[in-house]
KOLSESE-104536 format. One record per residue (C-alpha): residue number from 1; chain; x, y, z. Coordinates in steps of 0.1 Angstrom, whole numbers, plus 5000, padded with zeros to 4 digits. Layout:
+-----+--------+------+------+------+
| num | cadena |    x |    y |    z |
+-----+--------+------+------+------+
| NUM |      A |    X |    Y |    Z |
...
+-----+--------+------+------+------+
***
This chain:
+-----+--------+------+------+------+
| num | cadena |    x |    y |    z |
+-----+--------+------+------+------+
|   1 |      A | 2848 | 7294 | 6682 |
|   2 |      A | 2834 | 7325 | 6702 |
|   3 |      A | 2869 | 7336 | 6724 |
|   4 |      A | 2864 | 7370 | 6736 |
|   5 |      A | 2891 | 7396 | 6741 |
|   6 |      A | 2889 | 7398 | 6778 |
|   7 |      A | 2879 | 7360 | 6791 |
|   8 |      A | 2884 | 7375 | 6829 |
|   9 |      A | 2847 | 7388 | 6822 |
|  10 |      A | 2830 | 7360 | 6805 |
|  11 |      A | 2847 | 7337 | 6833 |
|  12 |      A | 2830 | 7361 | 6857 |
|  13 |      A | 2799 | 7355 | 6840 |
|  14 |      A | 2803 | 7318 | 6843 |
|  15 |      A | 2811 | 7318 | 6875 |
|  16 |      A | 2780 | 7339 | 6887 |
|  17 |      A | 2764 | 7311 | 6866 |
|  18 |      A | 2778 | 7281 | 6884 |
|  19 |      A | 2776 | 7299 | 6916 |
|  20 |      A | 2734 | 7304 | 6905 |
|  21 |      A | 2733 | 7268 | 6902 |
|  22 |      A | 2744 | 7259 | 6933 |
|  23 |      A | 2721 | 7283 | 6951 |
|  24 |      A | 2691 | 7266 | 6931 |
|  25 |      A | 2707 | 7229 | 6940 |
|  26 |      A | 2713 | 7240 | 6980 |
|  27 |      A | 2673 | 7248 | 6977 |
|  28 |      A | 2661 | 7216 | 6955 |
|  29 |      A | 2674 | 7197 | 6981 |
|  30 |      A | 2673 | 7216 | 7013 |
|  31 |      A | 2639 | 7229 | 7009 |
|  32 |      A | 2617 | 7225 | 6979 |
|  33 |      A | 2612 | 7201 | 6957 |
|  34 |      A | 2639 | 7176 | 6965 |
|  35 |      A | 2643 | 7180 | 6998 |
|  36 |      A | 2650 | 7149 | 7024 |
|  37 |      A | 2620 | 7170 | 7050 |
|  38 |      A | 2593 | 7148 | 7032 |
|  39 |      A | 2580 | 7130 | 7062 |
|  40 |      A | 2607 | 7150 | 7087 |
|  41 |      A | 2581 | 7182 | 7087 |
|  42 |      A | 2547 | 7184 | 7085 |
|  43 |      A | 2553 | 7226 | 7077 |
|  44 |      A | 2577 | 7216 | 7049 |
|  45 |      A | 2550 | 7189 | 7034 |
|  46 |      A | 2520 | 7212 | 7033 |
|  47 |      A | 2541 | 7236 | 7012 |
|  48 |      A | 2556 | 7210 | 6993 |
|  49 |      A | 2515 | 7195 | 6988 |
|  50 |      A | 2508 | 7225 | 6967 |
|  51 |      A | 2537 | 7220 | 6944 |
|  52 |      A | 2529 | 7183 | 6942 |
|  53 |      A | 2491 | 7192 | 6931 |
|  54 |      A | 2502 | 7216 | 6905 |
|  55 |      A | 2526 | 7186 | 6891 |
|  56 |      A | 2502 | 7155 | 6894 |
|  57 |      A | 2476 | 7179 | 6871 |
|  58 |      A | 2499 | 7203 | 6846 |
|  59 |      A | 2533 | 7188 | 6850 |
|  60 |      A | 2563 | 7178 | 6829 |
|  61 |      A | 2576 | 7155 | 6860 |
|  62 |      A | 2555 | 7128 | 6878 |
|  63 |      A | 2548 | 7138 | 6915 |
|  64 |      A | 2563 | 7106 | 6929 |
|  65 |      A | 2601 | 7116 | 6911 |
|  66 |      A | 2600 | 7141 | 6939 |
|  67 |      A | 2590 | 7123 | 6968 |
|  68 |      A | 2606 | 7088 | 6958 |
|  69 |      A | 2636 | 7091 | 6990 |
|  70 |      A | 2608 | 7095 | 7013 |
|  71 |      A | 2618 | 7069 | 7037 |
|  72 |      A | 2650 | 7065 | 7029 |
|  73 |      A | 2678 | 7082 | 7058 |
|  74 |      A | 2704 | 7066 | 7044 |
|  75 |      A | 2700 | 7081 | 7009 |
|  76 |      A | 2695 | 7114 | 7029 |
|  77 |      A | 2727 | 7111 | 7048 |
|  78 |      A | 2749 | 7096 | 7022 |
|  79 |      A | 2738 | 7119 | 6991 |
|  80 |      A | 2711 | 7144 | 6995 |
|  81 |      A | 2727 | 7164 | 7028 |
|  82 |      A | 2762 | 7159 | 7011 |
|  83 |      A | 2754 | 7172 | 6979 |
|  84 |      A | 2738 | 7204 | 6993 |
|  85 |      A | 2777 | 7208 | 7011 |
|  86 |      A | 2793 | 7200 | 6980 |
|  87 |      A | 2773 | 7225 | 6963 |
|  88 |      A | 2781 | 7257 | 6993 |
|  89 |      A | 2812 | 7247 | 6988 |
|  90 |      A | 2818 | 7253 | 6950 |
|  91 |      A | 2813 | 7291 | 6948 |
|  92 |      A | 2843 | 7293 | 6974 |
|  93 |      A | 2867 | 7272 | 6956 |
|  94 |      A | 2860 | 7287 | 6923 |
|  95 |      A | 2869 | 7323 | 6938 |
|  96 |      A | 2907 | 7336 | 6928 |
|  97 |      A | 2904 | 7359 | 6958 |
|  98 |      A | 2891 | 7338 | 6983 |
|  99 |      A | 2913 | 7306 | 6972 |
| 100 |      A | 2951 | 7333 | 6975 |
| 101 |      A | 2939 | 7351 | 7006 |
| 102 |      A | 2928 | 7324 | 7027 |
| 103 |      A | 2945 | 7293 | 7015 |
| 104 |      A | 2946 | 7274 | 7045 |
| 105 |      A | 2905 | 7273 | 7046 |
| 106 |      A | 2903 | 7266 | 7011 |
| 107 |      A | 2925 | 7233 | 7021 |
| 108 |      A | 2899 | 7224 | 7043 |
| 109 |      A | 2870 | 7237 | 7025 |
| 110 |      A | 2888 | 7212 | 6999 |
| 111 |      A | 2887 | 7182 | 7023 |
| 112 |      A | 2851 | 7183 | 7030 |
| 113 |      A | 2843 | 7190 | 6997 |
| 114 |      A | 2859 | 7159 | 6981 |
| 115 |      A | 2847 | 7142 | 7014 |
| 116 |      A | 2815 | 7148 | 7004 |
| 117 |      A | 2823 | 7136 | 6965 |
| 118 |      A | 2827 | 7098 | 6983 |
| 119 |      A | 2797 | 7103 | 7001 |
| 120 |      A | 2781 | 7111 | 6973 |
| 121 |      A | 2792 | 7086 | 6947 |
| 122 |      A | 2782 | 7061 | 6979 |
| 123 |      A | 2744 | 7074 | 6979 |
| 124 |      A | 2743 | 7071 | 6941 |
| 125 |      A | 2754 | 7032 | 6943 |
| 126 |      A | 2727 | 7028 | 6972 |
| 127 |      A | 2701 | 7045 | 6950 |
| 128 |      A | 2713 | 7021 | 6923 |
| 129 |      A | 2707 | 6993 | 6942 |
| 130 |      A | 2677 | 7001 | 6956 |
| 131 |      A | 2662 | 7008 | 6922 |
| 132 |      A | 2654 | 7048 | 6925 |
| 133 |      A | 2664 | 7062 | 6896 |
| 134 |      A | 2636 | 7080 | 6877 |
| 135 |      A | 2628 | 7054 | 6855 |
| 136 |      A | 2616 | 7034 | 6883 |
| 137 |      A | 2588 | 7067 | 6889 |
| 138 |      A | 2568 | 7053 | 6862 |
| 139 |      A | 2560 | 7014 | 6869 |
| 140 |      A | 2530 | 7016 | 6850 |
| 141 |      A | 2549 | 7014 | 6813 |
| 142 |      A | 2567 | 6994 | 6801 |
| 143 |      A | 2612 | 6996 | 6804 |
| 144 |      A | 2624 | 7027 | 6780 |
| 145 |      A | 2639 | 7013 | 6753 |
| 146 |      A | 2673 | 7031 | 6762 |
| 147 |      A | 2682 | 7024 | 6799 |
| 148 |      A | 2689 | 7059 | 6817 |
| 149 |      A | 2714 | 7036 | 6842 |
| 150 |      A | 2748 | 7027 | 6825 |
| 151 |      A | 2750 | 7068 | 6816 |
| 152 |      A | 2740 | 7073 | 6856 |
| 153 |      A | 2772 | 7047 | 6862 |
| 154 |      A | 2793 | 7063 | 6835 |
| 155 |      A | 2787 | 7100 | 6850 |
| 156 |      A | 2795 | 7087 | 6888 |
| 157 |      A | 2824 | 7069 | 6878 |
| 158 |      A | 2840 | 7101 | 6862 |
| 159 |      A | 2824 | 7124 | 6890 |
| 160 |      A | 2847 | 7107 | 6916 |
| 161 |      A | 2877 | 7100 | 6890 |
| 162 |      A | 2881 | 7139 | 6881 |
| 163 |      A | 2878 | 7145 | 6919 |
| 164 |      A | 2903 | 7122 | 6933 |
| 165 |      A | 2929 | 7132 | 6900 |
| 166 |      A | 2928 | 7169 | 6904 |
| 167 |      A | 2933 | 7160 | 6948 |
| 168 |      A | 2965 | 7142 | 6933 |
| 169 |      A | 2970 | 7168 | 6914 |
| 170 |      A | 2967 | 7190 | 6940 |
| 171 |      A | 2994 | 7171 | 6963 |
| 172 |      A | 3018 | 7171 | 6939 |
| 173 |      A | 3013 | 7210 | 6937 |
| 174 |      A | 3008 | 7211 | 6902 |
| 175 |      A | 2977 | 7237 | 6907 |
| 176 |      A | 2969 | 7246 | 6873 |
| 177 |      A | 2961 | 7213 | 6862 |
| 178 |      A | 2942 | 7208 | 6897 |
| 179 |      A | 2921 | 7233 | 6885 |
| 180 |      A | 2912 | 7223 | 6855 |
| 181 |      A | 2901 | 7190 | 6866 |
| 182 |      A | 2880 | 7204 | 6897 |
| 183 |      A | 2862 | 7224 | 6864 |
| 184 |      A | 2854 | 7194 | 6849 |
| 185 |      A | 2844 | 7175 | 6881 |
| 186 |      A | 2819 | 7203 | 6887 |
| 187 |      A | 2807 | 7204 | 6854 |
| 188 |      A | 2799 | 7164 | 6864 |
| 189 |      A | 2778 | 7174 | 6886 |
| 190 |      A | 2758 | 7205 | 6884 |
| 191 |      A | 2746 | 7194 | 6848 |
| 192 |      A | 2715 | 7181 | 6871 |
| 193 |      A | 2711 | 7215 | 6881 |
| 194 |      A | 2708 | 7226 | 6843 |
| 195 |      A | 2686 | 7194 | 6833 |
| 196 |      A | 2663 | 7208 | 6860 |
| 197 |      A | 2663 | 7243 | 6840 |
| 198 |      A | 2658 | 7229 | 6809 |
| 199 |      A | 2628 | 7211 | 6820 |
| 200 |      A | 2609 | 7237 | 6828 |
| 201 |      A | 2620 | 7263 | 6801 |
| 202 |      A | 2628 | 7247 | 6767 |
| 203 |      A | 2603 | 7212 | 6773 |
| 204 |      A | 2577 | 7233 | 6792 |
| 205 |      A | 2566 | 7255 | 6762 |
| 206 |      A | 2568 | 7224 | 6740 |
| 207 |      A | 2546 | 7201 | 6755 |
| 208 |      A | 2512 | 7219 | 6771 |
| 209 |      A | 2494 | 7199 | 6799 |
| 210 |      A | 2480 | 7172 | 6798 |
| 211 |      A | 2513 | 7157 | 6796 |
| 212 |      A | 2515 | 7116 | 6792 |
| 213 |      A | 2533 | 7097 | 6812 |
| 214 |      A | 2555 | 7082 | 6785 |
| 215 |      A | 2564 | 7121 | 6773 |
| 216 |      A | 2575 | 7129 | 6812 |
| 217 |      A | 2595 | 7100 | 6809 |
| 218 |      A | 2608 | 7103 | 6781 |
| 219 |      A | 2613 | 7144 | 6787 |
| 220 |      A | 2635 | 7133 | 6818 |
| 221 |      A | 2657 | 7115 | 6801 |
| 222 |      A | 2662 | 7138 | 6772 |
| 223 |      A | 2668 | 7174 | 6792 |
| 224 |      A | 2693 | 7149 | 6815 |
| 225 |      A | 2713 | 7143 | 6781 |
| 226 |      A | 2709 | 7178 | 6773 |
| 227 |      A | 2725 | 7191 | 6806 |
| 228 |      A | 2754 | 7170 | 6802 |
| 229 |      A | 2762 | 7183 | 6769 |
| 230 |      A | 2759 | 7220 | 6779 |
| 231 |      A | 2777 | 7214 | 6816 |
| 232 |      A | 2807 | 7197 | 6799 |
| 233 |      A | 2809 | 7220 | 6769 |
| 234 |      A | 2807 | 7254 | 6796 |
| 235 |      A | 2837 | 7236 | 6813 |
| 236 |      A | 2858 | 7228 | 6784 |
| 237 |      A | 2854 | 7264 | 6771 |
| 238 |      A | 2861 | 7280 | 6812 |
| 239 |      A | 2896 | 7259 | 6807 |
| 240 |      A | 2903 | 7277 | 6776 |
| 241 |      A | 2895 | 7306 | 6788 |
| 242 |      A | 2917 | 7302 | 6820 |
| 243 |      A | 2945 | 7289 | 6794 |
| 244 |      A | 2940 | 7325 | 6781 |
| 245 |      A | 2939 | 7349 | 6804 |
| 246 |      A | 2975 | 7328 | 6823 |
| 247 |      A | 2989 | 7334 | 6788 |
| 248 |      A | 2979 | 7369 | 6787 |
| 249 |      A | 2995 | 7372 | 6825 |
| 250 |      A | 3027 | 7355 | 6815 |
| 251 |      A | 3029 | 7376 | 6785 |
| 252 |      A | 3019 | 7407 | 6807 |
| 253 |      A | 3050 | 7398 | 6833 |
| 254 |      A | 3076 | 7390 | 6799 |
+-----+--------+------+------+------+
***
């Protein structure tokens, strides 16, 4: 295993990382391509018509996977809108400085930002039940053969389980551990972010357009496995670097 000398610096460079993310999520679904404007602004949709053109005709991802919550204000209320909070609100409670010079607004940075994990997890169950995940985009083929849903479950159920244990955590004061469960319940979540990424730069050069239907599908699926892999494994090795550098601070004050 890769441990460097110095993990302050590759946790720096994870952290610009993660932080990255976030400011690419806060866009997806503020703005562009995600975003819960379709139908809200006719500004937003013209721009968003061009990306949509270049998709339905050289794209990896069906059109409609972007514009499937188009209707759908409780979806928008209940995950979209909180998951671009929860998202602003990462890079701040990831920050040594900020969280020991202003402790009292990282509390309540804290409370909406596991607020926002409930709201979350809710939209995820109504986007279960209505049938939206991104298998659903292609209604024209037949099921996949492998079910992209009980991994959707799987992933919520443990987004909201490392959130609520590292709050309890949290209360009890035992703050290391806290924050090595908020790592992982990050990691739970931003692995979209890096699915998206992958997409474009590892299946892009691998499949050239015309791209089937059953390869988007299929591409979807696999870069969504991918991300979880990568997001979970960058979190397990941020702990052990954290585990490092407290050791190297308690054997620094010894």
């Amino acid at each position: 295993m890769l441990l460097p000398s110095d993990p302050s610096t590759t946790l720096k460079y994870l952290y610009i990382a993660t932080t990255g993310l976030c400011v690419m999520m806060i866009g997806w679904t503020l703005f562009v391509p995600g975003s819960w404007l379709f139908g809200r602004s006719q500004v937003h949709d013209e721009v968003a018509g061009w990306y949509l053109e270049y998709l339905r005709q050289r794209g990896l991802v069906p059109p409609e996977f972007f514009t499937k919550y188009q209707g759908h204000t409780l979806i928008h209320v209940t995950h979209l809108l909180p998951s671009a909070l929860w998202c602003a609100a990462v890079p701040f409670q990831l920050h040594d400085r900020f969280r020991t010079s202003f402790r009292r607004i990282h509390r309540w940075i804290g409370y909406i930002f596991f607020s926002c994990v409930v709201l979350m997890a809710l939209g995820l169950c109504i986007i279960l039940q209505r049938d939206l995940l991104f298998e659903t985009s292609f209604p024209d083929l037949p099921p996949p053969l492998v079910s992209f849903r009980p991994i959707v479950l799987m992933d919520t159920l443990y987004f909201v389980g490392t959130a609520f244990y590292s709050l309890h955590l949290a209360k009890k004061r035992q703050f290391w551990k806290h924050q090595r469960w908020v790592v992982r319940h990050i990691a739970s979540g931003l692995f979209i972010a890096i699915q998206r990424i992958l997409i474009a730069v590892l299946f892009g050069p691998l499949y050239p357009p015309p791209v089937s239907r059953e390869v988007q599908r299929s591409i979807f699926g696999q870069a969504g496995i991918l991300g979880m892999i990568i997001s979970f494994g960058c979190a397990e090795y941020a702990i052990l670097l954290l585990d490092m550098k407290n050791k190297k601070k308690e054997d620094q004050s010894t």
